[in-house]
C-alpha positions in Angstrom: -5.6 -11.1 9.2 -5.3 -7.4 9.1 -4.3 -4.8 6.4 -3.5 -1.6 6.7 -3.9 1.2 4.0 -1.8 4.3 3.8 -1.1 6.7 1.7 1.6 9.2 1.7 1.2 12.5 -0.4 4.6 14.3 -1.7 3.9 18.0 -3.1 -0.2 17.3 -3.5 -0.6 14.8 -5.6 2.5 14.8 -7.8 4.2 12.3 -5.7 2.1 9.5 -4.2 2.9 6.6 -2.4 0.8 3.8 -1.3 2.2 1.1 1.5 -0.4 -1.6 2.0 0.9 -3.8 5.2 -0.7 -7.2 6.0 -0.5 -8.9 9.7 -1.4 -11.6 11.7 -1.5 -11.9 15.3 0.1 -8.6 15.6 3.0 -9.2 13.6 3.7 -7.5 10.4 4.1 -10.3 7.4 4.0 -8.6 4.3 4.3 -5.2 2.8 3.0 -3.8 -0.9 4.9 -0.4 -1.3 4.1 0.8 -4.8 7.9 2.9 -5.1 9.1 -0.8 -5.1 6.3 -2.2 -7.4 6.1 -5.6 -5.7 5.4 -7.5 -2.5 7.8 -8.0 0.1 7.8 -10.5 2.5 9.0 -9.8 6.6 8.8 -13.3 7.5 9.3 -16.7 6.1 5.9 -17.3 6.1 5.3 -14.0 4.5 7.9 -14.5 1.7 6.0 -17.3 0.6 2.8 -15.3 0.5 4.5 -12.4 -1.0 5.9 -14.7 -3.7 2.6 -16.2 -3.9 0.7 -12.1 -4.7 4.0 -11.2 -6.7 3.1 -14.0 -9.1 -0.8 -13.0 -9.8 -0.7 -10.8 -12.4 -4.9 -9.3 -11.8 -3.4 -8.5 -7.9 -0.3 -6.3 -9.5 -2.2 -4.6 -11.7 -4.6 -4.2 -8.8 -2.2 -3.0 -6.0 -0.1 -1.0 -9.0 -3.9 0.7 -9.9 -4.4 2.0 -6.2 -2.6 5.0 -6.2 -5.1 6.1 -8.6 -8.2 5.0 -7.7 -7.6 4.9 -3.7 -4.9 7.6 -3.2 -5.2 10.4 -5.7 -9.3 9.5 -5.4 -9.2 10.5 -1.9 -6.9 13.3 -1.5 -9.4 16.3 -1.4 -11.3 14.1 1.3 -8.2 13.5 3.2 -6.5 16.6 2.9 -8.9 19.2 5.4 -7.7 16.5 8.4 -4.2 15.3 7.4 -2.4 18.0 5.4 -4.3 21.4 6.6 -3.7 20.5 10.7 -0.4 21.0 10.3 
């Protein structure tokens, strides 16, 4: 099992998005993106586990929290590699 975090900046931070994917065995199974607000499931298997996070309250909050405290926290240490090298 695998996640990957990304955040995508819009105009500094006014606009932040935050996509967390989950896969297995190379295959992507689930997606968080926190325009849509919820869990989305890419598979059968991963609609079941996406129905499973959507329904834990502490993990929305969570995932809904982390455009704060992982995004917006890390844009002045992201932003000499990411948005600068252009």
């Amino acid at each position: 099992w695998m996640a990957k975090f990304e955040c995508h900046f819009i105009n500094g931070t006014e606009k932040v998005r935050l996509v967390v994917r989950g896969f297995y065995n190379r295959e992507e199974l689930v997606r968080f993106d926190s325009d849509v607000g919820r869990y989305v499931g890419l598979t059968p298997y991963g609609e079941k586990v996406a129905r499973n996070l959507n329904s834990d309250p502490a993990e929305m909050e969570r995932k809904r929290a982390a455009v704060d405290t992982y995004c917006r926290h890390n844009y002045e240490v992201v932003t000499p590699f990411s948005v600068e090298r252009r």
